[in-house]
N, C-alpha and C positions, 0 to 999 in steps of 0.2 A: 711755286712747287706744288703740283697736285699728288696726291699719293692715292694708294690702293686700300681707302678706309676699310674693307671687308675683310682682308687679309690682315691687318695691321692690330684689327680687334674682335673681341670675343663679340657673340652675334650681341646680346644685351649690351655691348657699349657699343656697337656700329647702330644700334635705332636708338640710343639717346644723341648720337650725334648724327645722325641723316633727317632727323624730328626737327629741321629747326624753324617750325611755320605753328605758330600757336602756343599755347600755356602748355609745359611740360614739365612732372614731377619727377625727378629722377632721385631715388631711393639708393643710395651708395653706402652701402652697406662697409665695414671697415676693412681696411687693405682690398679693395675690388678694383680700387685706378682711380679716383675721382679727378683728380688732378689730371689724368690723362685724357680724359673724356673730352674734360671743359678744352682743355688748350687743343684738342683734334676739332672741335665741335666749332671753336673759333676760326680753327684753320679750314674746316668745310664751309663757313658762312663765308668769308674770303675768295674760297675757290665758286660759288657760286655765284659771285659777282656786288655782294655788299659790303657796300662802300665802308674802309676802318672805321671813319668816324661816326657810322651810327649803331656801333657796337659801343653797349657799356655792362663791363665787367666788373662784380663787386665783393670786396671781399671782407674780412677784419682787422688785419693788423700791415701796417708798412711794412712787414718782411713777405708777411703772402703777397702781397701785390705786386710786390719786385719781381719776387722769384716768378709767378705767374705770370708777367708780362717778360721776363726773360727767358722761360721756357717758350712762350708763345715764337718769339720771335729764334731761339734759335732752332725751331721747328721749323716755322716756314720759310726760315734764311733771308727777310725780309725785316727793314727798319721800324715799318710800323710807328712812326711818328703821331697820328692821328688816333689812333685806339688810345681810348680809353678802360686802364684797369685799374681800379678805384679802391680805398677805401669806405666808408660810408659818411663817413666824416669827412676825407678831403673831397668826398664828390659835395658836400656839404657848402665845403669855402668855398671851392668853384661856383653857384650857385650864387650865392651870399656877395662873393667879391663881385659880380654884374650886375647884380638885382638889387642890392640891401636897402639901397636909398630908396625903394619905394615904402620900406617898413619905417621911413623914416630916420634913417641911420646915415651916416657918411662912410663912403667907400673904404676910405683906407681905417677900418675898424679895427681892433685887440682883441685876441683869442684869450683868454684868463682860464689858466690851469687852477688848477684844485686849490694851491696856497694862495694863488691870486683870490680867489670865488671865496675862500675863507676869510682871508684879509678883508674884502670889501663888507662881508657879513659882518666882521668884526667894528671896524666902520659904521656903516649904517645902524649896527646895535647903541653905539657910543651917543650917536645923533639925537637916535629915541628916547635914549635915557636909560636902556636898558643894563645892569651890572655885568661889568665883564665878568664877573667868576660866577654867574648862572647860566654863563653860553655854552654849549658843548660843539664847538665848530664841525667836528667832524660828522655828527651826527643831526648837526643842521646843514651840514654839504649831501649828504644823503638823502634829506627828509624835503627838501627844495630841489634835490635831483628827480625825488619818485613825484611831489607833483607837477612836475614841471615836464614831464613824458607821461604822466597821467598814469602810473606805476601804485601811485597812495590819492588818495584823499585826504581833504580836511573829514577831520572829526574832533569830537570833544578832548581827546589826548594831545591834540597835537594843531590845534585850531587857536592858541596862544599863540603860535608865532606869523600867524599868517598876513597880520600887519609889519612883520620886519620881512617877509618873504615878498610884497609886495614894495615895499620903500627898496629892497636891494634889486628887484626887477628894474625899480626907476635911474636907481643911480648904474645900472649898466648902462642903460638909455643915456644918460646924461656923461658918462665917459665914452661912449661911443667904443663900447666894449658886449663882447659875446663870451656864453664857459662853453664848454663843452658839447652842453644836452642843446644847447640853442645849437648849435651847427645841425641838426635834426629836425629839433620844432619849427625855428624859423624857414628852412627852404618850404614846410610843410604849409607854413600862414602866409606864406608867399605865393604859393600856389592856389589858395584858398582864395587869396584875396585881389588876388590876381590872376584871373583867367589866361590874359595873352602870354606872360611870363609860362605860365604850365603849356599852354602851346609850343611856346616858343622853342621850348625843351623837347614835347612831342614829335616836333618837327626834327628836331636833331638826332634826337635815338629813336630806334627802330626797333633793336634786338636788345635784348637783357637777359643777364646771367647773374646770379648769386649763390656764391660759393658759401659754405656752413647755411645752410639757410635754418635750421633747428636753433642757432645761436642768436639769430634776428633776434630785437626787440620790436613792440610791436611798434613802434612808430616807427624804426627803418623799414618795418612794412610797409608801413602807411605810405612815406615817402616813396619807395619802390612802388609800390601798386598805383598812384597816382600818375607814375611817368609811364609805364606799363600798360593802363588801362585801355587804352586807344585801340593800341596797334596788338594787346592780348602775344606777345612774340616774348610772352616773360620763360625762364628756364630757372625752377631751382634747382639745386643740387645739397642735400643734407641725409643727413640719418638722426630720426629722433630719439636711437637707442643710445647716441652717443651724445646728449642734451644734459651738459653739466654746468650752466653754468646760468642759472635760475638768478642767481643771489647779484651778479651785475647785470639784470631785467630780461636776458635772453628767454624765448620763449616759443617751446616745441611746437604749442597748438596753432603757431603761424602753416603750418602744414594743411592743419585744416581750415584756416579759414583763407589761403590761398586756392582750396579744392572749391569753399562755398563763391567765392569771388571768380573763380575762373571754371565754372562747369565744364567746361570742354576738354579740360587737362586731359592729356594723358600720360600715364603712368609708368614709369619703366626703373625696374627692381635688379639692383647691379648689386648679385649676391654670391658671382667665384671669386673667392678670397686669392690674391696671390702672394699675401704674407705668412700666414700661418700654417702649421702641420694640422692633419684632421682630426688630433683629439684638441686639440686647444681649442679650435675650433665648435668641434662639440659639448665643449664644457661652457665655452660662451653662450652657444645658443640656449641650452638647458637652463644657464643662470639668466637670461634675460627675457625668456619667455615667461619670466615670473612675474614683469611687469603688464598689468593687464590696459595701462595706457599705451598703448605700440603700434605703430606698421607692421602687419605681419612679414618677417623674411626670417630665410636661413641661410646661414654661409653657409659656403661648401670648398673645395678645393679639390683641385684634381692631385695637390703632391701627396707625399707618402703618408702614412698615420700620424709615425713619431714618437714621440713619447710620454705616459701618463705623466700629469701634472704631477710634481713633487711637494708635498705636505712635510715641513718640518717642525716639531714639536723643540723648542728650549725652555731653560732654566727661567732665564732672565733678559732682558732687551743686552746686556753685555754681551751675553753669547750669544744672542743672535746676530748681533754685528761682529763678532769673531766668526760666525760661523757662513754668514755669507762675506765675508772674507777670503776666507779658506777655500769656500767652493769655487768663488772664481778666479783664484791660483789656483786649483788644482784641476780645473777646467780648461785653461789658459794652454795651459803643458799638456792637458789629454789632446786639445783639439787644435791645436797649436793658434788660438783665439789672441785677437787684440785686447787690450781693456777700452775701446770703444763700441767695441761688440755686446757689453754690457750696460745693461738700466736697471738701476736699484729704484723702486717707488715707493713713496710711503705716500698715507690719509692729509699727514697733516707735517709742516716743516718741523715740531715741537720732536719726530719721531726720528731725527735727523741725526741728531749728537750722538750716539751709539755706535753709528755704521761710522758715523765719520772718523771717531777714535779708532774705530778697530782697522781703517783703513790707512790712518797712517801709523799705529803699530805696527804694520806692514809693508812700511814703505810704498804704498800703493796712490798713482794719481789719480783725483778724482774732482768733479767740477757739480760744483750746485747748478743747476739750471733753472730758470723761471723763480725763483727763489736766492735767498740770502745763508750762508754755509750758517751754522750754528754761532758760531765763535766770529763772527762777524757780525752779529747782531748789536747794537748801542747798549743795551742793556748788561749784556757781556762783557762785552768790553770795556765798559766802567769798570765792572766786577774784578777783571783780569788786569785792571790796568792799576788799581788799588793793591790787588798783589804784587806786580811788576817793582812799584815803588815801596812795598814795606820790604822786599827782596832786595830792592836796590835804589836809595832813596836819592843817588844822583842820576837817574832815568827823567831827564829835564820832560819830556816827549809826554809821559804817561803822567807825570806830576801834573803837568798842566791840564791836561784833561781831567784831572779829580777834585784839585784844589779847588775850586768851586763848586762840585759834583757832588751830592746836592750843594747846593746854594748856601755858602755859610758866611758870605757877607766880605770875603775879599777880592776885591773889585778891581777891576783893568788897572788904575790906577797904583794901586799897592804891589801888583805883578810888574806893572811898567820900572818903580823904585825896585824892587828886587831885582830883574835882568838888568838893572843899569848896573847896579853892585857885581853881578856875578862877572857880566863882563867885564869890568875893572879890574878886580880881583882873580878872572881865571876859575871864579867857584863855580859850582855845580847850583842850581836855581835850590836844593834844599838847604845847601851848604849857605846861602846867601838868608833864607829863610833864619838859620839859627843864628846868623849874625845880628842880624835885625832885632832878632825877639830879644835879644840880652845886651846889645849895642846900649851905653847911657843917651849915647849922641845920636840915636833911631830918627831918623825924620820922621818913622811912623806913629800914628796915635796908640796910647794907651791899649786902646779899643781892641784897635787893627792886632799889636803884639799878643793879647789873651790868645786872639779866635786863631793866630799864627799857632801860638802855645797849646790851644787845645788841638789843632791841627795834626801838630809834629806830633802828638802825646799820641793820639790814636795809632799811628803809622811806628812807632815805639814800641807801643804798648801790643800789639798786633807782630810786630816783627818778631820780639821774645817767645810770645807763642808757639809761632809757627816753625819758628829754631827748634824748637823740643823735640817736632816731627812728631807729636801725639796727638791723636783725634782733630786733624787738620781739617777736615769737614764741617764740624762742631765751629771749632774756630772759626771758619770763615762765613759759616750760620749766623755766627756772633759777631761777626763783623760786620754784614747785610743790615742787621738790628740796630749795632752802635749807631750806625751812619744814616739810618731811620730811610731808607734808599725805599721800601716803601710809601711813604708820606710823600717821597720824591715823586715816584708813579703815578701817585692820583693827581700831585697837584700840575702834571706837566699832561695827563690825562684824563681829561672831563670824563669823557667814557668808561665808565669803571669797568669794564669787560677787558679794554686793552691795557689797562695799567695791570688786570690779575693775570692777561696773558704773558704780558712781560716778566710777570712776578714770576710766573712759572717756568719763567726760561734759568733766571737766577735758582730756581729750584733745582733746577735739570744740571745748574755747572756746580750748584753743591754736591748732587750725586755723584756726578763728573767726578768729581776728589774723592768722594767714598770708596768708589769702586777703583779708582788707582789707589789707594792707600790700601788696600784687602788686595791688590792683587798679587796671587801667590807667585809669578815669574819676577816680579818687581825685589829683590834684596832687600833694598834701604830707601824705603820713597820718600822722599822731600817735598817739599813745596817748593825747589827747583828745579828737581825733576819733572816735576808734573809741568812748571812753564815751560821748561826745554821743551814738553812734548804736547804741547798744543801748540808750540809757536809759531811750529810747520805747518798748522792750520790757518794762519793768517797771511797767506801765499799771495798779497796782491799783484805784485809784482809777476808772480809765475801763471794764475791766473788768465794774465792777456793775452798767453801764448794759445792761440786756437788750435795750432796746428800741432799741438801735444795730445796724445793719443792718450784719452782718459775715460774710467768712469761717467757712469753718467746718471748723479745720484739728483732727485725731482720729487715732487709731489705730482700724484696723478694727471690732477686737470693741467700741470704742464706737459706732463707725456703726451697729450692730445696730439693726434698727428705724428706723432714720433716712431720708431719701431727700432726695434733691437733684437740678437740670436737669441739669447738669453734676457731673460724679465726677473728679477726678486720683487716678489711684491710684502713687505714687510708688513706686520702689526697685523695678521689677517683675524685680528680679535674684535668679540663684542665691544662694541661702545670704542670702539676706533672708527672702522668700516661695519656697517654703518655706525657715522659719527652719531655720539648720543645726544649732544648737543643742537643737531640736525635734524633728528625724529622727535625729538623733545618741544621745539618750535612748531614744530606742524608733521603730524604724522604720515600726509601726503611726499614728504618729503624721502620718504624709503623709497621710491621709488628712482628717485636723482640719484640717491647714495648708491642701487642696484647698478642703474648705469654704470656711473664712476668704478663700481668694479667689476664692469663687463667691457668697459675702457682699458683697466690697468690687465684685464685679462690678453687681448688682443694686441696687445705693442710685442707680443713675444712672438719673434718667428719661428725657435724650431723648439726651446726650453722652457718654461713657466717653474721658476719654486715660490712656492707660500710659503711664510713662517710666522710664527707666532711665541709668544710666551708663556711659562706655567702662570709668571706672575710679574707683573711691572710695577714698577716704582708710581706712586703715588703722593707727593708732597713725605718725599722721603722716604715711605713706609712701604714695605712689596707689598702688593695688593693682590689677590687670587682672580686669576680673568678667565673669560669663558671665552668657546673658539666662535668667529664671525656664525652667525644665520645664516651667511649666504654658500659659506663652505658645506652647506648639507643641502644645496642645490645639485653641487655637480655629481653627477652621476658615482655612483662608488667605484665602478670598476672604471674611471680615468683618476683619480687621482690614490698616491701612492703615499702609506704612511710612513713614515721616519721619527724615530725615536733615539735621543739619546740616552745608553743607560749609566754613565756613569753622572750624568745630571739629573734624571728624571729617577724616580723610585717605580720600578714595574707597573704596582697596584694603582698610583697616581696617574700614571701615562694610558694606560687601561681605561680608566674613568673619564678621563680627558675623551680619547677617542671615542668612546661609550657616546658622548655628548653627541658628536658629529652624527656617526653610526647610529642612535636613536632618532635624529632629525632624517634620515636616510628612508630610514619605515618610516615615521609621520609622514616625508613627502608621498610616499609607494604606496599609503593608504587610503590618500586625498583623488 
């Protein structure tokens, strides 16, 4: 099927796909067509008489490559058997499954996920001598990731383990096993060391494409620029304004050193937006030209203006998840809108529980994407599942998940004599519990009865509390404490960053109860009301159903490639966006954070609101926050302020904006 590529595309996408003889950079700017480029661009190399299979297409994840190779193909109405459109990984085992045995390997090898490549670290530590409770696995899966892509160095910090990073390279060798980062290094040592092999490849591809190429790390360069080299017929396709994703080795400046490796590129700048209105637009371009690492572009758009971004000022993170709520029912009915037609995005998933509650106070469906919903989290749900059973302590389901939760020494065995009982008897697993512990004729020991006895006494002692229905937040502050559930966190994580973030999730579902017990629509709130009404948050079941028109609430870097009518970008506060924790590490890094919110700017096709809070909760405590830096990028006359008065006191909401408004002149000054 040959078609009428000049008609079909604007002129900047008809010469990134009639380009296709030599090194070509193509700068796809966001919502411009990238996607359409590539798969017309395939379909003109086709129509020009090269052969499928010396087309290789590359992208990042198994779903882009599907989707990519099934738009290809029902474009050109053709089966396309031979094309390859790759990941970079499985172009990786492709490679590896024909070649390995020259690295010395037998053919039919094991790929070892991250638990696996952990486990054998943990192994090979055992071997050396080394103490299991001085490893930090996760952090030597990282630290053996970065040098093993040449991402980190030895150095004096971190040069202790470089004798267990070399014993676990051998016992891959010797299990006739590869992780991950090897499906990248090895075709690269392969090629190295093996000349005819990298011919051999040469010979088969001809044409290359790489899709996100700003997301590259540099050794999927490497790799690509090795099989590229030859025949110079390389095409990337990226934007380095939208380079979020530093922190798993991605890395923007492959732009330029594909420019220094292929002198002869040429260039071509795909910058009419066909997603966005032209202030959203303009507000993007304004907030991204502040990064002075960049390709210079400008969106532009031929549709209508639209509408000034909407800035809204709250209370508190409650009410901003009541309030974009509200907006999108009352959106829904003005424009008679699906709830698919909406993206909620937050910095960080910690920013998540808020909206969630206030969405289903509303009866409203909603799906986490890229992410795990709040109340889903393990650490939660310990938490929730500890209430479940002082609420209702024949909850066999939620018992059994706490009764060792931390570790208090009753073991498979003793659980095994209990459900034998219960079953016999028809009892509930707690009911069988208090028979044991007072039973003369207990088969259980001494021991086993205490730790049963202090068991039930917590769960007792906890349940009278919560009956009172007073300061139930407190209580179950005091509950987290009794059960010493932080002592749990550090010892199940080495890492002490991830045991504090989980710790701070248990913070966020104690606020959870505070702000349901103060809320003035609530009568008589319980500590069964409040289960009833997160239960509906634990929808796995409803969940599966894809074809339910929902919400679509995310963290940014998953909104990547997404787009929506409407965008809420929440938290638009200092020390959110940009994350503090982020600038904090390395100051270069405002610059990724800029991105990320010149990304969450552009998923919105015709609506954009920000919102932010006067003041968020802090390890319980409201805390006073200032509004993002980057909110005094966009120009003042596109975005639109909003203030609530019966939350905000006039003089305070004044000063707030005063904030934004004084960064307005500092910029207009510079």
């Amino acid at each position: 099927m040959r078609f009428d590529y000049q008609k079909l595309l604007n002129d900047r996408q008809y010469q990134a796909v009639v380009n296709y003889q030599g090194p070509v950079l193509i700068l796809a700017g966001a919502g411009s067509g990238k996607t359409r480029v590539i798969t017309f661009r395939i379909s003109y190399l086709l129509d020009k008489g090269v052969p499928q299979n010396q087309i290789l297409s590359v992208t990042f994840t198994n779903k882009a490559a599907r989707e990519m190779g099934e738009r290809i193909k029902e474009l050109t109405q053709r089966r396309l058997t031979n094309l390859t459109v790759s990941t970079f990984h499985a172009l990786g085992v492709k490679i590896l499954r024909e070649h390995i045995q020259r690295l010395g390997f037998r053919p039919n090898f094991s790929i070892y996920d991250s638990q696996d490549k952990q486990d054998l670290i943990k192994e090979t530590a055992v071997e050396l001598g080394i103490s299991r409770d001085s490893l930090d696995l996760y952090a030597l899966d990282s630290l053996f990731s970065g040098i093993k892509t040449k991402r980190l160095q030895w150095n004096p910090y971190n040069e202790m383990w470089k004798d267990l990073y070399l014993e676990y390279q051998d016992h891959l060798k010797v299990y006739n096993a590869v992780d991950f980062d090897d499906l990248i290094t090895l075709p690269i040592d392969l090629f190295t060391k093996c000349p005819d092999v990298l011919e051999e490849y040469r010979q088969r591809f001809k044409y290359f494409m790489v899709d996100e190429f700003q997301d590259t790390s540099r050794i999927q360069y490497d790799l690509i620029y090795l099989l590229a080299k030859e025949s110079q017929n390389l095409c990337v396709v990226g934007d380095d304004d939208q380079s979020i994703y530093s922190w798993r080795g991605a890395n923007y400046e492959n732009i330029l050193q594909f420019e220094r490796d292929f002198p002869s590129f040429k260039e071509i700048k795909l910058e009419q937006n066909y997603r966005s209105t032209g202030k959203i637009l303009l507000a993007a371009n304004a907030v991204i030209a502040n990064n002075e690492n960049r390709k210079e572009k400008q969106l532009w758009t031929g549709s209508e203006q639209g509408k000034s971004l909407q800035y809204h000022l709250v209370e508190n993170e409650r009410r901003e998840g009541e309030l974009i709520a509200e907006m999108i029912q009352s959106l829904r009915i003005k424009y008679n809108m699906s709830y698919e037609n909406f993206g909620v995005l937050v910095r960080t998933n910690s920013l998540t529980r808020s909206i969630e509650e206030a969405f289903l106070k509303s009866n409203m469906p909603y799906r986490v994407s890229g992410g795990m919903s709040f109340f889903q989290r393990k650490e939660v749900k310990d938490i929730i599942a500890y209430l479940r059973v002082i609420t209702n302590p024949d909850d066999d389901v939620n018992l059994l998940r706490i009764v060792n939760t931390p570790k208090r020494g009753i073991g498979k065995k003793t659980l095994e004599i209990l459900m034998e009982l219960a079953n016999e008897k028809d009892y509930s697993l707690y009911s069988s519990m208090s028979a044991m512990r007072s039973a003369t004729d207990s088969p259980l020991a001494d021991k086993i009865k205490a730790l049963l006895n202090e068991f039930m006494g917590t769960i007792e002692y906890y349940s009278a509390r919560f009956k009172s229905g007073k300061k139930m937040a407190d209580t179950l502050r005091s509950l987290v404490e009794h059960i010493n559930y932080w002592d749990y966190l550090v010892s199940e994580h080495k890492k002490g960053n991830v045991a504090r973030w989980k710790y701070l999730n248990i913070d966020a579902l104690v606020n959870s109860l505070s702000e349901y017990e103060s809320d003035p629509d609530i009568i008589e709130p319980s500590i069964y009301g409040y289960l009833n009404r997160i239960s509906l948050m634990s929808r796995d079941d409803n969940d599966n159903d894809e074809d339910e028109k929902k919400i679509n609430l995310m963290t940014i870097h998953s909104a990547k490639g997404l787009e929506y009518d409407v965008v809420f970008l929440a938290g638009t506060e200092e020390g959110i966006i940009p994350h503090q924790r982020s600038v904090e590490e390395n100051e270069s890094n405002i610059e990724e954070e800029r991105r990320l919110f010149y990304v969450a700017i552009t998923r919105a096709r015709k609506i954009l609101y920000l919102t932010a809070c006067r003041e968020r909760r802090r390890k319980g405590t409201p805390v006073e926050v200032n509004p993002s830096p980057f909110l005094m990028e966009i120009p003042e006359e596109l975005l639109e302020f909003n203030e609530e008065e019966e939350f905000v006191q006039n003089e305070t909401a004044e000063n707030y904006f005063e904030k934004i408004k004084a960064g307005f002149k500092t910029t207009e000054d510079q």
